[in-house]
N, C-alpha and C positions, 0 to 999 in steps of 0.2 A: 335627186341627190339624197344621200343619207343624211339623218340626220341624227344629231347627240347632245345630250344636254349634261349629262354627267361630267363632274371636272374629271381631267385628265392631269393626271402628276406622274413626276417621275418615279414612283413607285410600279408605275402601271407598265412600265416597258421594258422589255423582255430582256432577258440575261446577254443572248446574243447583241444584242443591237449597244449595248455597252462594253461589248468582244471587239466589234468592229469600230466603237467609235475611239478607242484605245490603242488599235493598229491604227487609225489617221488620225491620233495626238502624234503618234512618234513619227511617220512618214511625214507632216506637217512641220514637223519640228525643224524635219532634215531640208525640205521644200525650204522651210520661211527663213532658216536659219542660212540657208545661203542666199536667198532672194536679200535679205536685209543688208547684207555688206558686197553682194554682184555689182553693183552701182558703181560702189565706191573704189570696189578692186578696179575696177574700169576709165574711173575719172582721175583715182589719185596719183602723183607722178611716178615715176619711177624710183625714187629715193625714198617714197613715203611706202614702197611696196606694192604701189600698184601699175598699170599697166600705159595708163597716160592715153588715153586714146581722144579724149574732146565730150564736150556735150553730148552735140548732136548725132555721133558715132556709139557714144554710148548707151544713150536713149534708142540706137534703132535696134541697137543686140536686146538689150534689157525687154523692151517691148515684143522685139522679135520671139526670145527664147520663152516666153511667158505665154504667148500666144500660140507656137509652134508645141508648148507642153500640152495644153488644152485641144490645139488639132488634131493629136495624138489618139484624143480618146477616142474620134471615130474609126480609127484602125482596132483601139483596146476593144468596144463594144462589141466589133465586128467578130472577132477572134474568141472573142468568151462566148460568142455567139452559134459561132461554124467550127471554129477548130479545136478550142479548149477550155473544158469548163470555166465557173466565174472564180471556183474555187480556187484551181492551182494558176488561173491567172494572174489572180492577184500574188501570189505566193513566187514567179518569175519574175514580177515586177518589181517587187522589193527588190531580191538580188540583183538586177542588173540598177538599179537606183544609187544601190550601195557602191555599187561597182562605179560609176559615175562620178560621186563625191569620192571616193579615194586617188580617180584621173585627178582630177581637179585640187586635190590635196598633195598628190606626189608629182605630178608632174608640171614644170614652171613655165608661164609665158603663152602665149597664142594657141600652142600642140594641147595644153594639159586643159586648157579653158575649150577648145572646139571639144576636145572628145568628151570630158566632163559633161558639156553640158547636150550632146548629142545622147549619150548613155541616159543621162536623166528624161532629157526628153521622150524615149523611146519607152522605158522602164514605166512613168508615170502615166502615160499611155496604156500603158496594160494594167495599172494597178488600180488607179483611180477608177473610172467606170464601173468596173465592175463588183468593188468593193459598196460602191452604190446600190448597185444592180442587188447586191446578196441581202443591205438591207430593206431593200425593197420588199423582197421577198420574207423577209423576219416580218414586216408588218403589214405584209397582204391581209387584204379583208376588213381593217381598220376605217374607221370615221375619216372625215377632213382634219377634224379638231386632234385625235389620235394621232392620226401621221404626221401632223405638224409639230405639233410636239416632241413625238419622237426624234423627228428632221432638225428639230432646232435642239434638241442636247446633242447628237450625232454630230452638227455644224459647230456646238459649242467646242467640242473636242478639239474640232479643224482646228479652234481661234485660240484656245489653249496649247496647242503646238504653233502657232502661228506665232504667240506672244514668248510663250518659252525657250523656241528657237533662236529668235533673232537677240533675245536677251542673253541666250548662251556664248552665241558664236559672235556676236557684238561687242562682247566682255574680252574674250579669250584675241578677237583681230586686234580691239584697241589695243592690248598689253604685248601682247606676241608676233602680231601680224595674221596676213589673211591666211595663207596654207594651212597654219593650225587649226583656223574658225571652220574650214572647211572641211577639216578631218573630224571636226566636232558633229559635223552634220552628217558624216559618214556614219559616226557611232550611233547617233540618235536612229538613223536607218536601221541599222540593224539591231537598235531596241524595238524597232517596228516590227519585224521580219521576224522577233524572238515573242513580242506578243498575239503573231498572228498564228503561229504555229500552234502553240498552246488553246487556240480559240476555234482552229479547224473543226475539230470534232463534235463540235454545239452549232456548227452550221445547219441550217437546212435541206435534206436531200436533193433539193432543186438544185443546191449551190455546186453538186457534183457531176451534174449534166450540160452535156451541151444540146440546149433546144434544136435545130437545126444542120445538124453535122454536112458537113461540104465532101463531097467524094474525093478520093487522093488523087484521079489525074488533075483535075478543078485547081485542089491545092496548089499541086506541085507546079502547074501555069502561072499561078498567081504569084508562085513563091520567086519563080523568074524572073516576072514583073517590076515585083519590089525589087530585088537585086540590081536591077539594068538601071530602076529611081535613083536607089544610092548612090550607086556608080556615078550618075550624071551629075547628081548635087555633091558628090565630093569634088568631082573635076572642075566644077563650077567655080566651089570653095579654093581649089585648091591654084585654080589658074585667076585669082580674084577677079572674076568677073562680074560679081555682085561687092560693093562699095558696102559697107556694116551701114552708113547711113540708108541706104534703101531697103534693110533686111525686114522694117518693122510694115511700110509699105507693102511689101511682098505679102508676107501673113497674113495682112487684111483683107487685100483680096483675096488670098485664097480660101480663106474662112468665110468670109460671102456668099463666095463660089459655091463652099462642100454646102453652106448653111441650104444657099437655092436649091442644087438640088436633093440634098432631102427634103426639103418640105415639099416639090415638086412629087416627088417619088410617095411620101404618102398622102399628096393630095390628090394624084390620080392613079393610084393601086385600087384592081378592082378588091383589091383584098380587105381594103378598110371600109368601114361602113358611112355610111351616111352621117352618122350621129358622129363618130370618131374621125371623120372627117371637118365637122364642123368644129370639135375641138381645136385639131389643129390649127386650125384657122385662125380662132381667139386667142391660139397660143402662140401665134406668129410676130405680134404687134407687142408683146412681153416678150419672147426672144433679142427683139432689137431693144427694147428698152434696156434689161438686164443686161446686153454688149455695152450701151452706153453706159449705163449706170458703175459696171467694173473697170468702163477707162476711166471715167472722172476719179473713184478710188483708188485705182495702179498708179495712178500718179504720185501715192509715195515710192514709187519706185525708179518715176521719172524726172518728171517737173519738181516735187520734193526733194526729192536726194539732189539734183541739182541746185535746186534752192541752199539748201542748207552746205552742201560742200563749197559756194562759192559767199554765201552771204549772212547765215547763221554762226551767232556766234555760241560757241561747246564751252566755254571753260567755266570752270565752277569753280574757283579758287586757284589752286595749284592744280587741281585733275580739270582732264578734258573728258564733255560727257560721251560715251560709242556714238558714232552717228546710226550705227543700227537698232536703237533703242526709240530715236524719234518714228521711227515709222513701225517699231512696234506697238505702239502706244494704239494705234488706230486697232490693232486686234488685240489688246487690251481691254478696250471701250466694249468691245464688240462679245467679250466672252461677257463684263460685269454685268450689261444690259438684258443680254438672250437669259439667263432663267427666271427675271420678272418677266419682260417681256410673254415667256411662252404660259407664265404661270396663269396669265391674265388670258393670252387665247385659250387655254384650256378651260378655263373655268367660263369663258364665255360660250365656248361649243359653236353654234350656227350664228348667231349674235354679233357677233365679232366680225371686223371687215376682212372679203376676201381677199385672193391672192391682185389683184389688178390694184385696189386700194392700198394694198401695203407695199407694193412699187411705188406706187406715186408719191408715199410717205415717206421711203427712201429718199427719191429722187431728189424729193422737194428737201429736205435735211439737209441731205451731201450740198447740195448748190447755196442752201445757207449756209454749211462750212466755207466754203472758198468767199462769202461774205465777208467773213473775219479775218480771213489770210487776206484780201483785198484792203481790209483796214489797216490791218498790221501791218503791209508794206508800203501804206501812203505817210501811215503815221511814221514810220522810221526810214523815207526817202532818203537813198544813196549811203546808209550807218549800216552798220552790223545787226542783223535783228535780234533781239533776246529769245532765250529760248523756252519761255515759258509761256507764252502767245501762241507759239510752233503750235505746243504740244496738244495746248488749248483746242486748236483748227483738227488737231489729230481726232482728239476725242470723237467732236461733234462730229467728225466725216466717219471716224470708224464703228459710232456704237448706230448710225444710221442700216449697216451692213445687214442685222437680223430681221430687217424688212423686206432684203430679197433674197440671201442668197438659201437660206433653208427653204423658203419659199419654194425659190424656181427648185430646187434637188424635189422638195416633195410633190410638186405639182408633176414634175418628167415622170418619175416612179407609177401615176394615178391615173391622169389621163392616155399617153400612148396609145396608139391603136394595135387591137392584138397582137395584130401579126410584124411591128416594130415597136416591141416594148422597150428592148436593150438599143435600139438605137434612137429613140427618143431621149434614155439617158445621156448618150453620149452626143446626142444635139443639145441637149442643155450648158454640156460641158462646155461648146463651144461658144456659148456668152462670152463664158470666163477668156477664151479664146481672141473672142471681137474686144473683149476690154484690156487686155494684156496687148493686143498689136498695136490696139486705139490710142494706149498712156503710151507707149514709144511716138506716136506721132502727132502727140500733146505734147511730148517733151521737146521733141525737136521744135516746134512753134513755138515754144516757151523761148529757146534758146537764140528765136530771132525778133521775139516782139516785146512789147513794151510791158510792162504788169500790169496796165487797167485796160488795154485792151485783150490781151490775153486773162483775165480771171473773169473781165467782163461778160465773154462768150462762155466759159464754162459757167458760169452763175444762171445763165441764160439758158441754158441746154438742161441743166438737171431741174430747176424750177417751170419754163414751161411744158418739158415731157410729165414732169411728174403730175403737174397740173391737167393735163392733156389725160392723164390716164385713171385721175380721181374724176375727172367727168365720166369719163366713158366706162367707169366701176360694174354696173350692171349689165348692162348688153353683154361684156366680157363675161365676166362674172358665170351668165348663163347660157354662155358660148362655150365656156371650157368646160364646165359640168354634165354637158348635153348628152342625154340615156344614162347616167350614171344615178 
């Protein structure tokens, strides 16, 4: 393993990589800024502007759509991969994203929300991964201590669109309604799509090839393929023979599914080597962690937003507060925390615990958040809860976040095995995938069980994994490093 003792700051990282982390403030923006009020368009009635659909129906879209964005990226990787570059991949993704949020902003009811968020799903798919992938690439050749760093201002960005978003369109739903919040998230898009253009040209020449080019009859088979897919999953949709309660189910497994066989795929490729083989390996046991660790999180998207639409109380005098702003708060936490946070691993260099310990430091957090939410809702049984306890629980769950998720980006980037670099990215993605399906069907459980057995088992699940994986910090550790 290389090693580095010089601090690393953020003066040290390269123009590009603050190009790219700029194009995912605004695409984040336009992501969180609808994920923040999706919920609640979903749960609140029809007179209040939204769509009335139940809990547990809404927890399995929310979860679903969240996990089916993230399965996307193994189609996006594939494609920046064989078909077209990472550069104008990202740059189609945008536009069709935009295109998405304006379905979803103009047109009303069931038609405008399926294609909305079909548009998005597909769009982020292609944008995300590889926008990854590019800065990957900007910081080939770097340290652990270097790349992390980089990874964690690059993530900081994510969390500053993350926080800015839902404070925008949260603002604009409460006073106006949801259409508006959603056109808002349109526009933030195409501040995305206007700073990435501008930042093309400081790309790296890698980011205008495709490694692997696929021959055009190959394509045009495949291209088939997908079409005959769609087809069946619109008639599916369209003759409802999938129930919105099962949607988040479905996801899960099939994110299992894609997860098994890639790691199958480069555990026995004679293409990867012995050593890069072994990596994978140690990185298998943090893939499932990082899935769990983003359902117990997304749950402000599930079990929270439920919580607080049925049981929190908003009102702050005369104004009521956006319900999209309590679960902004959690990537609030998460921006104020990442530039000490990364200040301290850089200036530690090899010193500093690796990536397996700062999973577990996670884990173990987040499950002491849902500690507090478990007090807070014994302390105020069958009342209104205030909403400054909420927010509290917000905090501690969300400034927890900079102990995995720049992690897992910079780890996917470093270890891959040659001959799948870009799809090791885009198996990373799919944590985000396993925790976005996982909080839909956390929330539905939420919505039929008791509070202290339900926070019970979450509190239990992030404390003994994390715990589980500060033991086992070193074997890991120089499992994932191995010939490097």
């Amino acid at each position: 393993m290389q090693t580095e003792t010089r601090a690393v700051s953020v003066h040290h990282l390269p123009r590009t990589v603050w190009g790219m982390a700029f194009t995912e403030l605004w695409e984040r923006f336009s992501f969180y800024g609808l994920q923040g009020i999706l919920s609640f368009y979903l749960l609140y009635s029809l007179v209040d502007g939204g769509l009335e659909l139940g809990p547990a129906a809404a927890a399995g879209i929310v979860g679903a759509y969240g996990g089916a964005v993230y399965l996307a990226q193994l189609l996006g990787a594939w494609l920046g991969e064989r078909v077209m570059s990472p550069k104008w991949m990202v740059f189609w993704g945008g536009v069709i994203i935009t295109l998405g949020h304006v379905a979803l902003a103009a047109l009303p009811g069931i038609p405008g929300l399926t294609a909305g968020l079909l548009l998005i799903v597909l769009g982020t798919g292609t944008l995300k991964t590889n926008i990854t992938a590019i800065v990957g690439l900007v910081l080939a050749g770097r340290t652990e201590a270097q790349r992390d760093v980089g990874f964690a201002y690059f993530y900081m960005s994510i969390n500053v669109g993350a926080v800015v978003g839902p404070l925008s369109t949260g603002f604009v739903q409460n006073e106006w309604g949801f259409h508006w919040g959603f056109g808002l998230a349109a526009v933030g898009m195409l501040a995305a799509l206007v700073q990435y253009v501008f930042s093309m040209r400081r790309l790296p020449e890698e980011a205008s090839l495709v490694p692997r080019p696929i021959s055009g009859g190959r394509l045009l088979g495949i291209g088939g393929f997908a079409l005959l897919v769609v087809v069946a999953l619109g008639a599916v949709w369209a003759f409802e023979l999938v129930r919105a309660e099962q949607l988040a189910g479905i996801v899960t497994a099939a994110v299992l599914i894609a997860a098994a066989c890639y790691f199958v795929m480069m555990l026995t490729s004679r293409k990867v080597t012995a050593d890069e083989k072994r990596r994978v390996g140690a990185y298998l046991p943090l893939f499932l962690a990082a899935g769990i660790y983003f359902g117990l999180l997304f749950q402000q998207f599930t079990t929270i937003s439920i919580l607080i639409a049925e049981r929190v109380d908003l009102r702050i005098g005369e104004w009521s507060f956006p319900v999209a702003w309590i679960t902004m708060i959690s990537q609030l936490a998460a921006v104020v925390v990442t530039p000490l946070i990364a200040q301290i691993w850089g200036k530690s260099g090899t010193r500093g615990p690796g990536a397996p310990a700062k999973f577990g430091i996670g884990l173990i957090q987040i499950g002491l958040a849902y500690v507090l939410m478990l007090v807070v809702l014994q302390v105020f049984p069958g009342a209104a809860v205030p909403l400054l306890p909420i927010i509290v629980v917000m905090i501690v769950a969300g400034s927890s976040e900079v102990f995995v998720g720049p992690i897992s980006l910079s780890l996917s980037t470093r270890i891959g095995p040659e001959a799948f670099k870009s799809q090791l990215v885009g198996l990373n993605f799919l944590t985000l995938a396993l925790g976005s399906s996982f909080s839909g069907l956390l929330g539905q459980l939420f919505s039929i069980t008791d509070d202290v057995t339900y926070f019970l088992l979450v509190i239990a699940i992030g404390v003994v994994l994390g715990g589980a994986l500060w033991l086992a910090r070193k074997p890991l550790q120089r499992g994932l490093f191995a010939g490097l």
